[in-house]
N, C-alpha and C positions, 0 to 999 in steps of 0.2 A: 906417190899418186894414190896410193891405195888407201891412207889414210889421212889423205884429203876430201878425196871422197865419204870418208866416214867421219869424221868430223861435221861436214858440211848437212850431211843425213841427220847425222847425230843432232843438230843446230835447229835444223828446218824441225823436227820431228820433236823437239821440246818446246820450241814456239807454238807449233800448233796443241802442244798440249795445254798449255798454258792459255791459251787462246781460248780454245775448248772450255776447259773450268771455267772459263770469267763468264761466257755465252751461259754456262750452264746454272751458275750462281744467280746470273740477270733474270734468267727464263723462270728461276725458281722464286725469286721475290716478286717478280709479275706475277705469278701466278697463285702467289697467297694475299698479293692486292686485292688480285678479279675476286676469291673465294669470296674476300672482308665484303668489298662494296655487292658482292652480289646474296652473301646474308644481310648488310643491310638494306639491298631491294628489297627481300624477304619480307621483312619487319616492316619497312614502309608503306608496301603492299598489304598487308594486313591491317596496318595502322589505319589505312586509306580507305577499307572495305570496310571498317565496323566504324571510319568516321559516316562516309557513304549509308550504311543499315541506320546509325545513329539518327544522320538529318533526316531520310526518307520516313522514317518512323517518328519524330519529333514534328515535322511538319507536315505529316499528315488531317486533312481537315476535322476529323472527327477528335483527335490528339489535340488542336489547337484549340476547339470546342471544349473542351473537359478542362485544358487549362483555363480558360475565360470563365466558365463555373465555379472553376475553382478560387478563382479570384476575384469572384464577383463583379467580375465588368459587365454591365450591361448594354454599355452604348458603343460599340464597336460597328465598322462598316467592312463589308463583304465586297470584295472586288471581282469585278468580273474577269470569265477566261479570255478577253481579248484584252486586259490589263496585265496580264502576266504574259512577259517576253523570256525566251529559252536561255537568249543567247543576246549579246549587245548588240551585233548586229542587226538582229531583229528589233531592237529599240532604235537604233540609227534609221533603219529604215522608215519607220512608223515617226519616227522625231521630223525627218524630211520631208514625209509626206503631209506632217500635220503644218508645217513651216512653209511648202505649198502652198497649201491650202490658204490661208492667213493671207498670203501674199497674192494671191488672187481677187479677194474679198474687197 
């Protein structure tokens, strides 16, 4: 009886050892996953911010201006602020409303 009981302890108590390590092996290669992809947010985030500085400074109008000098373009047109949409949506809207319009006419 007595070393049934210990057998059976003995049993339960290397299973869960065993158990143990695998959870612990799994929990550790997760977790040099998360480090990898979360240095590559890193980078991408960076990448994204001085693409971001890049455009906002590249297209800025006085930047655009100096390129056209420097290229000697002369005959270029200037569009106005209610030709420049943020966001598509905002073109969708202004597309519908012009298509409206049209169709009233």
């Amino acid at each position: 009886m007595f070393n049934k009981r210990l057998i059976i302890s003995l049993s339960i108590f290397f299973i869960f050892m065993i158990y143990t390590s695998s959870v612990k092996h799994k929990t550790r290669n997760l977790e040099k996953k998360i480090n990898n992809l979360n240095s590559e947010i890193g980078v991408l985030k960076k990448q994204f911010k001085d693409a971001k500085t890049d455009y906002v400074f590249l297209s800025s109008p006085e930047q655009l201006k100096k390129y056209l000098i420097t290229l000697n373009i002369n005959d270029f047109s200037i569009y106005d602020a209610s030709r420049i949409f943020f966001s598509t949506d905002q073109f969708t809207i202004y597309d519908d409303k012009q298509t409206s319009l049209l169709n009233i006419k």
